[in-house]
GUDO-800234 format. One line per field, with one value per residue: x, y, z of N, C-alpha, C in turn; residue number from 1; residue in three letters. Coordinates in nm, 2 decimals. Atoms other than C-alpha are relative to their C-alpha. Layout:
residues N
n.u <- X  ...
n.v <- Y  ...
n.w <- Z  ...
ca.u <- X  ...
ca.v <- Y  ...
ca.w <- Z  ...
c.u <- X  ...
c.v <- Y  ...
c.w <- Z  ...
pos <- NUM  ...
code <- ala  ...
***
This chain:
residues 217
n.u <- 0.12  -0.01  0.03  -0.10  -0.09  0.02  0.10  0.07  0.09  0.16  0.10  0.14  0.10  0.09  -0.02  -0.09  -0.02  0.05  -0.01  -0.12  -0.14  -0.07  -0.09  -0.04  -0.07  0.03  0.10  -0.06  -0.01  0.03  0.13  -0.07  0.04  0.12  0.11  0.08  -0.11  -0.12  0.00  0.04  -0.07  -0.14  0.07  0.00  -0.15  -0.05  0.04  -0.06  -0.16  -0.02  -0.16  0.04  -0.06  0.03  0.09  0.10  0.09  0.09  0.03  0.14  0.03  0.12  0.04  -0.02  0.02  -0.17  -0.02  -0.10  -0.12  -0.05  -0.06  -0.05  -0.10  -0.16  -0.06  0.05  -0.03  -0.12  -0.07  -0.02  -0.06  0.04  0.02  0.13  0.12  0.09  0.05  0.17  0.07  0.05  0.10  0.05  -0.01  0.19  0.07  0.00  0.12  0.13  0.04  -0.07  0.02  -0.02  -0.11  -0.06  -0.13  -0.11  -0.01  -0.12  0.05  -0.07  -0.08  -0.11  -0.07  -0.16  -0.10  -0.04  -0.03  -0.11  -0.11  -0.02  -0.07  -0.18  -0.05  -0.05  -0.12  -0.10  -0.02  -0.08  0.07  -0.03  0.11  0.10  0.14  0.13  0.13  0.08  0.09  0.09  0.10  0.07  0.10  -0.03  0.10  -0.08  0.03  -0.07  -0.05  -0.08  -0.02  -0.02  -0.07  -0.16  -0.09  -0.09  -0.12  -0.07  -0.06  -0.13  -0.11  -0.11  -0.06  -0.12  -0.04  -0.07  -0.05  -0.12  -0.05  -0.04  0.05  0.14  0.09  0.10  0.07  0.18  0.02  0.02  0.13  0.12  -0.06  0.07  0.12  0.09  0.09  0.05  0.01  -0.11  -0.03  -0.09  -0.13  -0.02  0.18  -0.02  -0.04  -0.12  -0.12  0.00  0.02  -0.13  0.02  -0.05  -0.14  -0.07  0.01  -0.09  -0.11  -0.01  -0.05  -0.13  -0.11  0.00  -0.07  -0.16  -0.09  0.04  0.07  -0.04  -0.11
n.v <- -0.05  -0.13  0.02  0.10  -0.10  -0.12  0.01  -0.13  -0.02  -0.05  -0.04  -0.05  0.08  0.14  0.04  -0.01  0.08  0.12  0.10  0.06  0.08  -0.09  -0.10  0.01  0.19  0.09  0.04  0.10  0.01  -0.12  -0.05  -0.10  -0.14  -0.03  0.04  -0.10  0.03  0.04  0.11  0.06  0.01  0.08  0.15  -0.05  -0.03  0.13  0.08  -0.07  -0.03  0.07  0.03  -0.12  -0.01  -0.12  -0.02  -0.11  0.01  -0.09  -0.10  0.01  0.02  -0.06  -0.13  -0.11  -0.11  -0.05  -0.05  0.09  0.04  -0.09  0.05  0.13  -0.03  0.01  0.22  0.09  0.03  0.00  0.11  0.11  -0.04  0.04  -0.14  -0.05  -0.03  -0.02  -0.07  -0.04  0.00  -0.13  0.02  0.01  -0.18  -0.03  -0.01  -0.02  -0.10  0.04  0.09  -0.12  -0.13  -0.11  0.03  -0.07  0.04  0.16  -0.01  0.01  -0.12  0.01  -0.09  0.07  0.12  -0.02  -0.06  0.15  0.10  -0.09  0.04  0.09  0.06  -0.11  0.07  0.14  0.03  -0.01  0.15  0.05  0.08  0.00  -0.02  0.04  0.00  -0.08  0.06  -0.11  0.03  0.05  0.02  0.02  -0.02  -0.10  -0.09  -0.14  -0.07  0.06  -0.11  0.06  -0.02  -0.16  -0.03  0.09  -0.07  -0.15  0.04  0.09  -0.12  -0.02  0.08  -0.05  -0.15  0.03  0.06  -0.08  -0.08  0.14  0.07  0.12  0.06  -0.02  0.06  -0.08  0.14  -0.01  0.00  0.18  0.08  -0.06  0.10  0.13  -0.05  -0.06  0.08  0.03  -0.04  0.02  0.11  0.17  -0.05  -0.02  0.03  -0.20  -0.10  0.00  0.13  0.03  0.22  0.03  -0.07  -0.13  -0.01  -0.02  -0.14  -0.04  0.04  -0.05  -0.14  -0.06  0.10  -0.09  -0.15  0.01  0.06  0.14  0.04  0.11  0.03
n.w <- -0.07  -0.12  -0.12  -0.02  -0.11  -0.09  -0.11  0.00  -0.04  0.03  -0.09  -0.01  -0.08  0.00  0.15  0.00  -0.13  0.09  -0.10  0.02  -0.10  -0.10  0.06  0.17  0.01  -0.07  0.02  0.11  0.16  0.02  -0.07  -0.04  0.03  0.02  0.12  0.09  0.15  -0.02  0.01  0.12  0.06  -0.05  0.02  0.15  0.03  0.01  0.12  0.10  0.00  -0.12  -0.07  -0.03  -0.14  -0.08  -0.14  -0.07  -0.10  0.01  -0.14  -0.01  -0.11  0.04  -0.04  0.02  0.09  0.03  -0.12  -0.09  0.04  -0.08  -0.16  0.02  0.14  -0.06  -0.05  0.06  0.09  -0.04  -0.06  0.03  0.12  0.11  0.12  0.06  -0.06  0.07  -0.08  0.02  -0.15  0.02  -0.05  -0.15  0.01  0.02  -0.11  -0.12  0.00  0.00  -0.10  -0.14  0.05  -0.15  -0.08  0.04  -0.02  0.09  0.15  0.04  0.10  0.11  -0.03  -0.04  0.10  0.12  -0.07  -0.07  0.12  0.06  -0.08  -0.01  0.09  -0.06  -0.08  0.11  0.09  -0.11  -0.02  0.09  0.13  0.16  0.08  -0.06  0.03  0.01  0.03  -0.06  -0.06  0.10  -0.07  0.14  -0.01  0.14  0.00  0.03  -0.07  -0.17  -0.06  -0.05  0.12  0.03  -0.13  0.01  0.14  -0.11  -0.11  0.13  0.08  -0.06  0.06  0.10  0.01  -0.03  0.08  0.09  -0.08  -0.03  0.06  -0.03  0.07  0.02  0.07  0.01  -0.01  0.04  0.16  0.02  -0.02  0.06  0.13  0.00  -0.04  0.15  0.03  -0.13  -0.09  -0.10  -0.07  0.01  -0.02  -0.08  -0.02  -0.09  0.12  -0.02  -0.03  0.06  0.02  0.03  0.14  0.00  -0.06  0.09  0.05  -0.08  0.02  0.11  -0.01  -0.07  0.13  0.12  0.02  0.06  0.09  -0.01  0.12  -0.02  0.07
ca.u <- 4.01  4.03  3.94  4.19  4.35  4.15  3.97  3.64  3.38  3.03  2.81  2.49  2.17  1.88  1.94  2.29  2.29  2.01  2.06  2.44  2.71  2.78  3.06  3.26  3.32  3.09  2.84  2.85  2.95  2.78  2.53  2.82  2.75  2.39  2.11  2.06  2.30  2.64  2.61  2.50  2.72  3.01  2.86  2.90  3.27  3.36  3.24  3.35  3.71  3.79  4.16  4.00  4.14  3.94  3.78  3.42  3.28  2.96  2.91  2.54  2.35  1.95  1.81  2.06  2.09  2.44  2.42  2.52  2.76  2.92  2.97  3.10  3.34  3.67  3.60  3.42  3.57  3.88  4.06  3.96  4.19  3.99  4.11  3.77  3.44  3.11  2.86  2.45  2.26  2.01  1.68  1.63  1.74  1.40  1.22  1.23  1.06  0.74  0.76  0.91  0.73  0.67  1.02  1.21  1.53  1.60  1.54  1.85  1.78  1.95  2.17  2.37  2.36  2.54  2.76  2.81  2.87  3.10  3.32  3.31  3.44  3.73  3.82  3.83  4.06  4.28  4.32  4.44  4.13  4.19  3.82  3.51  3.17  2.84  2.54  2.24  1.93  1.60  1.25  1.05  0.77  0.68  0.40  0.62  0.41  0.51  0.65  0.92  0.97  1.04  1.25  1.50  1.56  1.69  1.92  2.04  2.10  2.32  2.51  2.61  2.72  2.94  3.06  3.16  3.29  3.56  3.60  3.48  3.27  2.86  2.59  2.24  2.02  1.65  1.76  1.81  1.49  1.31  1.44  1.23  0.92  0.82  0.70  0.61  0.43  0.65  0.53  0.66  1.01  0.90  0.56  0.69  0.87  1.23  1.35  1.37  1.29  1.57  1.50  1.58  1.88  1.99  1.92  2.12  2.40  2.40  2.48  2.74  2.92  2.87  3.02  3.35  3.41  3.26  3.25  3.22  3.52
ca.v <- -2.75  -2.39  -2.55  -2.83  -2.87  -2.66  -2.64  -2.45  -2.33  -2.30  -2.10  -1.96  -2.04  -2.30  -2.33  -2.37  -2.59  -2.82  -3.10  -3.10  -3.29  -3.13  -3.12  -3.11  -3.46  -3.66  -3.71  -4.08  -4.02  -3.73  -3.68  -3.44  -3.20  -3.21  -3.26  -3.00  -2.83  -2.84  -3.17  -3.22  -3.03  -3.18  -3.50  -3.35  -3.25  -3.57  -3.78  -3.54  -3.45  -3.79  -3.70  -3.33  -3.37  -3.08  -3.04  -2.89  -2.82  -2.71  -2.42  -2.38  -2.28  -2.23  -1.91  -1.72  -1.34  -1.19  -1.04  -1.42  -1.49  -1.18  -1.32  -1.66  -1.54  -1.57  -2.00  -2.08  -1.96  -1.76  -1.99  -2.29  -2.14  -2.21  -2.11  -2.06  -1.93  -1.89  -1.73  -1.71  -1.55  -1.28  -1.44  -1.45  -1.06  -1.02  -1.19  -1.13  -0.78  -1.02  -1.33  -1.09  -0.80  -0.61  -0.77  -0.48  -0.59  -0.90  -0.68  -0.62  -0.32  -0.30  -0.06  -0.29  -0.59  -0.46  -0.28  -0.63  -0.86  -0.58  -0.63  -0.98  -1.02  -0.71  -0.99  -1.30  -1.13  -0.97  -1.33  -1.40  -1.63  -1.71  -1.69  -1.57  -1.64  -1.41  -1.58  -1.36  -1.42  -1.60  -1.58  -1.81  -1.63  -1.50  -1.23  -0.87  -0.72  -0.94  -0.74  -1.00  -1.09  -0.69  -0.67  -0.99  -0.82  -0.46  -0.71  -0.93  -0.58  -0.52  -0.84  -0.73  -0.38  -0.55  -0.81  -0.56  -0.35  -0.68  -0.81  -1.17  -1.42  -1.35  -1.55  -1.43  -1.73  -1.56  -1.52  -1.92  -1.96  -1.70  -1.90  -2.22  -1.99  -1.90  -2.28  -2.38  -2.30  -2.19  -2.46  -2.75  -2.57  -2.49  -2.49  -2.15  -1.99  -2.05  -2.38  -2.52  -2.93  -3.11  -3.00  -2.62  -2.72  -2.85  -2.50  -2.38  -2.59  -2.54  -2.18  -2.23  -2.51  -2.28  -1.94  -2.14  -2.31  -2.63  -2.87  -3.21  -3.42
ca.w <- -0.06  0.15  0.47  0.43  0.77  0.95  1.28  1.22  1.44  1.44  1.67  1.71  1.86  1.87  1.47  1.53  1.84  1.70  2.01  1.95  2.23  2.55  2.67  2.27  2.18  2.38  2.18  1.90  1.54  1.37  1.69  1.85  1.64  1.63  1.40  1.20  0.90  1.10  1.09  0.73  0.59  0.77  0.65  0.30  0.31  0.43  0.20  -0.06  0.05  0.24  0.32  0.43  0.79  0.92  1.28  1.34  1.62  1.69  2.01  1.94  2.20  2.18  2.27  2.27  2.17  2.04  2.38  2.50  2.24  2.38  2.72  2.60  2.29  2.48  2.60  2.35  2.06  2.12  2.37  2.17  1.86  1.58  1.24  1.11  1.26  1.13  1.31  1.27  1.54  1.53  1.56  1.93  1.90  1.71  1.86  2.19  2.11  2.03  2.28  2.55  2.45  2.81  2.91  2.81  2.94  2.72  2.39  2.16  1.96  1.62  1.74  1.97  1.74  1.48  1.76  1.95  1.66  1.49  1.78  1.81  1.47  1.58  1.85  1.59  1.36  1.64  1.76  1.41  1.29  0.96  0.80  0.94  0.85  0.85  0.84  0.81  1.05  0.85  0.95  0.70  0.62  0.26  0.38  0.29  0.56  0.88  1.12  1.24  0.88  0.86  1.16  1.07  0.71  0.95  1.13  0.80  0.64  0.94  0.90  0.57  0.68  0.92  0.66  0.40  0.68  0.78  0.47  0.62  0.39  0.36  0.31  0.27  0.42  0.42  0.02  0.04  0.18  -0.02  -0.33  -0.20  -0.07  -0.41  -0.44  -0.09  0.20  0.49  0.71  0.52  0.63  0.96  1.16  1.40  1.09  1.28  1.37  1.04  0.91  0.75  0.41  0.57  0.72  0.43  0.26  0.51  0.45  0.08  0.11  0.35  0.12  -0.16  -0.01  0.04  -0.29  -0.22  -0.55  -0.59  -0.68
c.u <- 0.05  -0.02  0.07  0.08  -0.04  -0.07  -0.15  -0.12  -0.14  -0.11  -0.08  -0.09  -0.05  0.06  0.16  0.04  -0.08  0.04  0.18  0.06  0.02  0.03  0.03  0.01  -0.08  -0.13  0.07  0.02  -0.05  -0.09  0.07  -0.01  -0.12  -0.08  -0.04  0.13  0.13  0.03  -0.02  0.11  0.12  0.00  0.10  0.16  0.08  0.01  0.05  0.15  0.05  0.18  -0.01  0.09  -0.06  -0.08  -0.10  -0.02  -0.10  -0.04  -0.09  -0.03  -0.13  -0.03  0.11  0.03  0.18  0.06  0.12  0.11  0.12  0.08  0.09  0.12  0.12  0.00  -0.07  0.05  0.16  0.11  0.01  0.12  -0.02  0.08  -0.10  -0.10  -0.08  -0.10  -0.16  -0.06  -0.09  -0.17  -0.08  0.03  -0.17  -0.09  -0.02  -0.08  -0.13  -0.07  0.04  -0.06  -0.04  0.14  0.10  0.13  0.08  -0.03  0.11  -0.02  0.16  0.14  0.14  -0.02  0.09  0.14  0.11  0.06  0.10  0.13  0.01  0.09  0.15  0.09  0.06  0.12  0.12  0.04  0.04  -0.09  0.02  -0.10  -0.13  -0.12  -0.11  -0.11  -0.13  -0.11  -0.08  -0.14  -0.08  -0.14  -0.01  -0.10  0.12  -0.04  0.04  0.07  0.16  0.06  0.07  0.16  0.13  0.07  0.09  0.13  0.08  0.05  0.13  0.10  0.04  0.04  0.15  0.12  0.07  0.09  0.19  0.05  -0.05  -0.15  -0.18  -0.08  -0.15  -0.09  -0.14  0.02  -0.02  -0.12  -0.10  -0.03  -0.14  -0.14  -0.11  -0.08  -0.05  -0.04  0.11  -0.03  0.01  0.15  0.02  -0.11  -0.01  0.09  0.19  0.09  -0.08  -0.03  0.18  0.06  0.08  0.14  0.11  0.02  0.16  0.14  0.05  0.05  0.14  0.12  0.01  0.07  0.17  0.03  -0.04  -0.02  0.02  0.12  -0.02
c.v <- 0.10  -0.08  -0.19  -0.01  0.07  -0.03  0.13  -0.03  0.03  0.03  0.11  -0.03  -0.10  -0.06  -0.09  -0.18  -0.11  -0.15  -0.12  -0.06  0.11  -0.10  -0.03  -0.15  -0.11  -0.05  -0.18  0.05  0.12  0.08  0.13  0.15  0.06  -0.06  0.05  0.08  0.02  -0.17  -0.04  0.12  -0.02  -0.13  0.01  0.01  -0.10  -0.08  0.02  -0.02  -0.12  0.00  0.18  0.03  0.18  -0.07  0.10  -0.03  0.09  0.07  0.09  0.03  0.11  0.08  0.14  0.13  0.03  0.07  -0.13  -0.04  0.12  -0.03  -0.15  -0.04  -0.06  -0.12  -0.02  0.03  0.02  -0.11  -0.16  0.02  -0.07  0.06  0.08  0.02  0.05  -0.03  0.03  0.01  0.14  0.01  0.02  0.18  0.09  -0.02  0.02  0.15  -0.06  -0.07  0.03  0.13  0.16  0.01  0.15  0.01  -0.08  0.10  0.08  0.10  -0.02  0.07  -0.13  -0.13  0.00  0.03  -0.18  -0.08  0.06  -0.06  -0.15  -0.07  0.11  -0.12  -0.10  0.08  0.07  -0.10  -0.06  -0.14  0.00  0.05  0.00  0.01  0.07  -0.07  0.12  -0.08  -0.04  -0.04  -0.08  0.00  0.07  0.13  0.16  0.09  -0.02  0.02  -0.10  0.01  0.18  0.03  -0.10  0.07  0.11  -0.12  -0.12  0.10  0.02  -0.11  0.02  0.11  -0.06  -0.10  0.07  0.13  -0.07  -0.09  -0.14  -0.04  0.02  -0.05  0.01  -0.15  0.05  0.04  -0.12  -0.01  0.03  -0.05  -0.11  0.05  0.00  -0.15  -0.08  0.06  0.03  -0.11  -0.12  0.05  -0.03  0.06  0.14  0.09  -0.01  -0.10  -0.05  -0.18  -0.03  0.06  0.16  -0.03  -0.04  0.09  0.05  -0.04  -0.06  0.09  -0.01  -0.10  0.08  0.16  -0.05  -0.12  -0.14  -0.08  -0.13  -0.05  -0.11
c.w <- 0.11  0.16  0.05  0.11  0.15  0.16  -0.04  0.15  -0.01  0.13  -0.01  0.10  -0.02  -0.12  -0.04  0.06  -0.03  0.07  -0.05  0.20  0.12  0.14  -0.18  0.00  0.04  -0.04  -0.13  -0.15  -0.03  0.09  0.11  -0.05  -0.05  -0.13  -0.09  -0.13  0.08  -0.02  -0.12  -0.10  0.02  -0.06  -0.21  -0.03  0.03  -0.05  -0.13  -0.01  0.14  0.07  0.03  0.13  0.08  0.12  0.02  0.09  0.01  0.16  -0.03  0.11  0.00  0.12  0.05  -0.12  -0.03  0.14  0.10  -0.08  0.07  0.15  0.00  -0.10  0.04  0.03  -0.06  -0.17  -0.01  0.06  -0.05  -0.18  -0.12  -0.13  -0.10  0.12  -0.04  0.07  -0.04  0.16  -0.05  0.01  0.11  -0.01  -0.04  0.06  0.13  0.03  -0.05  0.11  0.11  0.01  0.13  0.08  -0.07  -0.05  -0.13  -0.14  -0.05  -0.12  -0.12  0.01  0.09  -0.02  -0.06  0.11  0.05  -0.12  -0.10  0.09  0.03  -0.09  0.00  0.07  -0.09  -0.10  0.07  0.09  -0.12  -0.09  -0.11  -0.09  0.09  -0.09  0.03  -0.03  0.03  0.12  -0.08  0.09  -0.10  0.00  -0.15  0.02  0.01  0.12  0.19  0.07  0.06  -0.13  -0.03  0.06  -0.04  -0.17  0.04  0.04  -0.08  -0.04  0.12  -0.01  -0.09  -0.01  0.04  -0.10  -0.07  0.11  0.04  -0.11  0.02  -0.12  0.05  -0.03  0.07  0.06  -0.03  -0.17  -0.04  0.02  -0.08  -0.12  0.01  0.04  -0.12  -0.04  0.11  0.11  0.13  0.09  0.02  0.01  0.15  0.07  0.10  -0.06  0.05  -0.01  -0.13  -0.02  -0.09  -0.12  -0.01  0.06  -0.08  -0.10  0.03  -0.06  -0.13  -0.05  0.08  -0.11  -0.17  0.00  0.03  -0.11  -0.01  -0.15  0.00  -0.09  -0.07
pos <- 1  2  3  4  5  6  7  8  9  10  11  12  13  14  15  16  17  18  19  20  21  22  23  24  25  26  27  28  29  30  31  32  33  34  35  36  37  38  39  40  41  42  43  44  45  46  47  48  49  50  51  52  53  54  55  56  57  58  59  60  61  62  63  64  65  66  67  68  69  70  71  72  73  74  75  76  77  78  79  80  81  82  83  84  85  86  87  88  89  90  91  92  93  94  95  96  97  98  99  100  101  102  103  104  105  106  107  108  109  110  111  112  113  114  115  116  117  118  119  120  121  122  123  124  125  126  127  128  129  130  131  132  133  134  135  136  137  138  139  140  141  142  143  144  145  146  147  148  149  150  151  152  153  154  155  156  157  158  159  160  161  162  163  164  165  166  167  168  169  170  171  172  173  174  175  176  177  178  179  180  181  182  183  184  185  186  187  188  189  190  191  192  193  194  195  196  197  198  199  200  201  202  203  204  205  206  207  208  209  210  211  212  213  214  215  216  217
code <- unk  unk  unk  unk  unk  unk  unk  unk  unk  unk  unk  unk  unk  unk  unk  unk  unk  unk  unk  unk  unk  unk  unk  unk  unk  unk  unk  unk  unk  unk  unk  unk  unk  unk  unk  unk  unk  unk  unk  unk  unk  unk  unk  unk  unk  unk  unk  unk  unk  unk  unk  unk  unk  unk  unk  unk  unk  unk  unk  unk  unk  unk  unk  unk  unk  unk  unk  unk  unk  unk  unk  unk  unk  unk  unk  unk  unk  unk  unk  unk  unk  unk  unk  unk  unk  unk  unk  unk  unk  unk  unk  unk  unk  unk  unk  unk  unk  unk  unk  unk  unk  unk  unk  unk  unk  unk  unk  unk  unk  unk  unk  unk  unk  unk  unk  unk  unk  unk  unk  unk  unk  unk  unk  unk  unk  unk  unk  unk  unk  unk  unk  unk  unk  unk  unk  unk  unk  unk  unk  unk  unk  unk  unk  unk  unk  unk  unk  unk  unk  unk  unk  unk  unk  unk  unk  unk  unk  unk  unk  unk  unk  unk  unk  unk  unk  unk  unk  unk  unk  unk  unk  unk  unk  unk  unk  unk  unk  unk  unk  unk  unk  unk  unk  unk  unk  unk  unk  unk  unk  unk  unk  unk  unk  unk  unk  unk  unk  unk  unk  unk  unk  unk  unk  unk  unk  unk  unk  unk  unk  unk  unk  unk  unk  unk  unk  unk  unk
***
């Protein structure tokens, strides 16, 4: 197993963070790393590969934009010398031109998303990370016209510019979800289209066990 070994990391926002451990470590048993799919598919690889010997951690942290991973890169991922990192954020970027929408300040134009999060992954592999992860953004909403909906597909497409731009590993999550849309309403996923139920977390963490090689043994 590729990640035999390893140290990875996992950070993002709310989706990410999902009422993990703070500081690292201090939470009991799987509740360190939260409740939501870091935690479930850690659950998964363990069970699976029980002589795995990897270390996640999860550096989650709800509400923010790539703006704050930006400010926190260097002690939260850098300095902790992961050899993996895998990275979802882009939501709060959107929205914040709706639930912010006079705030001007806090909004994160497409322009320096991609810019930002380009260079963040310049940093991780000029630090010598081994493998990074892309996760797109996912609004779950099936209406084609919904302007959020609209707006997270612009800023998913930019995650896979940068992706194919780095070479680093890609996984498409509002295709995961759109997958399960076609026979359910969105708000048996998720009742504000973002923070997902367990069901979507295990979506989530389907795709990511599936873009590295994951099989049962």
């Amino acid at each position: 197993m590729i990640l035999s070994g390893k140290k990875v990391i996992m950070i993002g926002d709310s989706i990410t963070d999902c009422e993990r451990a703070r500081p690292i470590g201090e939470g009991k048993g799987d509740s360190s790393l939260g409740r939501g799919y870091v935690a479930q598919l850690h659950a998964m690889l363990e069970a699976t590969y029980p002589t795995l010997d990897m270390r996640m951690i999860n550096m989650g942290i709800g509400g923010n934009t790539v703006r704050e991973l930006k400010t926190r890169w260097q002690t939260d991922v850098i300095d902790l010398r992961p050899d993996w990192v895998s990275i979802m954020i882009g939501i709060n970027d959107v929205a914040r031109h709706y639930n912010r929408r006079l705030m001007k300040e806090w909004h994160v134009s497409l322009e320096e998303f991609e810019t930002t999060l380009s260079a963040l992954v310049e940093e991780s592999k000029a630090a010598e990370i081994q493998k990074i992860v892309l996760m797109t953004p996912f609004f779950i909403e099936t209406n084609p016209n919904d302007q959020i909906r609209i707006m997270t597909l612009e800023y998913g497409a930019a995650v896979k510019r940068i992706s194919e731009k780095h070479g680093t590993i890609y996984i498409d999550v509002q295709a995961a979800f759109d997958v399960y849309l076609k026979h359910h309403h969105p708000t048996e996923l998720a009742a504000d289209r973002i923070h997902p139920s367990q069901t979507g977390h295990m979506i989530i963490a389907r795709e990511w066990l599936k873009s590295v090689g994951y099989t049962w043994l």
